[in-house]
N, C-alpha and C positions, 0 to 999 in steps of 0.2 A: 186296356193298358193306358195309361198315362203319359199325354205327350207331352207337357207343358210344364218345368215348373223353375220357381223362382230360385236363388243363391246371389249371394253376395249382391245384392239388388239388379241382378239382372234376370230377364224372363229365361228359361234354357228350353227352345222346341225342339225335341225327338224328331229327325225324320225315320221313316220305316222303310223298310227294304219297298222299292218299286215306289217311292214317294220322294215328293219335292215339296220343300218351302222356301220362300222368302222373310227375311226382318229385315228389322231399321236397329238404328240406336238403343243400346239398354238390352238389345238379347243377345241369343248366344245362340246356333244351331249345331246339334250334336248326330251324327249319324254310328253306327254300330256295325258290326260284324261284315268289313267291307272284305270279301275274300276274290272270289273274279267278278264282284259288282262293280262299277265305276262311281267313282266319289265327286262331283263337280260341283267347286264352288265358285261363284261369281261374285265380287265386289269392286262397288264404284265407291273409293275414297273419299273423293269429294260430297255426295250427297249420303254416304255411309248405312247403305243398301245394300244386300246380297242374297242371296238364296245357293242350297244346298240342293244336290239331285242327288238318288241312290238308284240308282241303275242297272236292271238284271241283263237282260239282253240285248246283242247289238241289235237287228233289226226287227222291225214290228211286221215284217210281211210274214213272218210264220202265223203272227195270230191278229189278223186283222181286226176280230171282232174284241178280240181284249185288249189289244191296241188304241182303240176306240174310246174302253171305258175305262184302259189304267195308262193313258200316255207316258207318263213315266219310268214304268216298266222296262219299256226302250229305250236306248240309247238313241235311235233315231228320228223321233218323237217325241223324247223327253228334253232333250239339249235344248231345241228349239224352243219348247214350251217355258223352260227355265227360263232362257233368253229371253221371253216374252213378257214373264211376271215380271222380275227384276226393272226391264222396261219399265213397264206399268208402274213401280212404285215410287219411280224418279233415279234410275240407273240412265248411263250413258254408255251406248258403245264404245266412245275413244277414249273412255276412263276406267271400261271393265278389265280389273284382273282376272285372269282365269289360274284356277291350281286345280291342280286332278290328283286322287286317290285310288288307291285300289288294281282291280285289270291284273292280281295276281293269277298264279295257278297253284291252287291250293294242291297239299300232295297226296296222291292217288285220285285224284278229277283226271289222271289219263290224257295223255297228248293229241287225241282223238278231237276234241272238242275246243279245247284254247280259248273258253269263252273269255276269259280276261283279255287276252292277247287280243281278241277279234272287237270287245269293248274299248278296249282303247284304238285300234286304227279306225271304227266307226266314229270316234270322236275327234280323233286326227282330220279326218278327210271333210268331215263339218263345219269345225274353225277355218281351216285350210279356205275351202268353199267360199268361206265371210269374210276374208282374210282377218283373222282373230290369233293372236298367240298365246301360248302358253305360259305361263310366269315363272310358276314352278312346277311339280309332279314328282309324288312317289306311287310306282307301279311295277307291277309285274313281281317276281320271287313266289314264295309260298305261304307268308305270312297273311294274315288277317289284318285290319287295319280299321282304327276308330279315327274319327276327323271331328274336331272342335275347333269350331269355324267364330269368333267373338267380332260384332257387329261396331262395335263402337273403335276399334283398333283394326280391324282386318287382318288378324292374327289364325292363322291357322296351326293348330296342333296336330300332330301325327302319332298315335297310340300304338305301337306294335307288342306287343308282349307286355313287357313291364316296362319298353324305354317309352320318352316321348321325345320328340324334336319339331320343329317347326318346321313348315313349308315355307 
């Protein structure tokens, strides 16, 4: 599959389920099919950096060893690591926005399990921890949800069905 590719002169990189990226200026990062995954984007306006997480599960002690080799996976491993790159590429924590997607409960996923629901309080209690806020957020319900994240603006789009709206 094809992660990368260019429109209207900008780069557009695919993240995948259980995957993070970062850009700069001139791309776009797009993630897909976010149902109880957690969607997290970070952008510093000023140096006009951010990165995208897609996120399966809250925490990575079920599977340590694949924890290991797909940080991201988790929510409590992948936040962090997010936070990290973003860093790296000339982000600032007192200028990072944070917007979250996703953390629904798709319907017949069963009340049993509430992985969205328990995805989002493992992201609550992270920020929280850093003391980091929230900006915006669309979560939880039963829809699916695509996130178009545009680097050069910090526009975040919100894809449910056929509507779209901004975060």
């Amino acid at each position: 599959m094809v992660d990368t590719t260019t429109t209207a002169n900008k780069i557009t990189h695919v993240v995948g389920v259980a995957d993070m990226k970062t850009g700069i200026e001139g791309q776009v990062l797009v993630t897909h099919a976010l149902g109880s995954c957690l969607g997290l984007v970070l952008y510093d306006p000023v140096a006009r950096v951010g990165g995208l997480l897609h996120a399966m599960l809250p925490l990575s002690k079920i599977n340590p060893q694949k924890a290991a080799t797909h940080p991201y996976m988790f929510v409590d491993t992948g936040v962090p690591e997010l936070f990290r790159a973003v860093y790296a590429i000339g982000g600032l924590k007192e200028r990072i926005v944070v917007r979250v997607a996703g953390c629904a409960s798709p319907l017949n996923a069963g009340e049993m399990f509430r992985i969205g629901e328990h995805n989002h309080v493992m992201l609550r209690k992270l920020l929280w921890k850093n003391s980091i806020l929230i900006a915006a957020e669309d979560v939880g319900g039963t829809a699916g949800r695509t996130v178009r994240f545009d680097l050069d603006t910090g526009r975040v789009v919100i894809r449910s069905g056929a509507e779209d709206h901004e975060l």
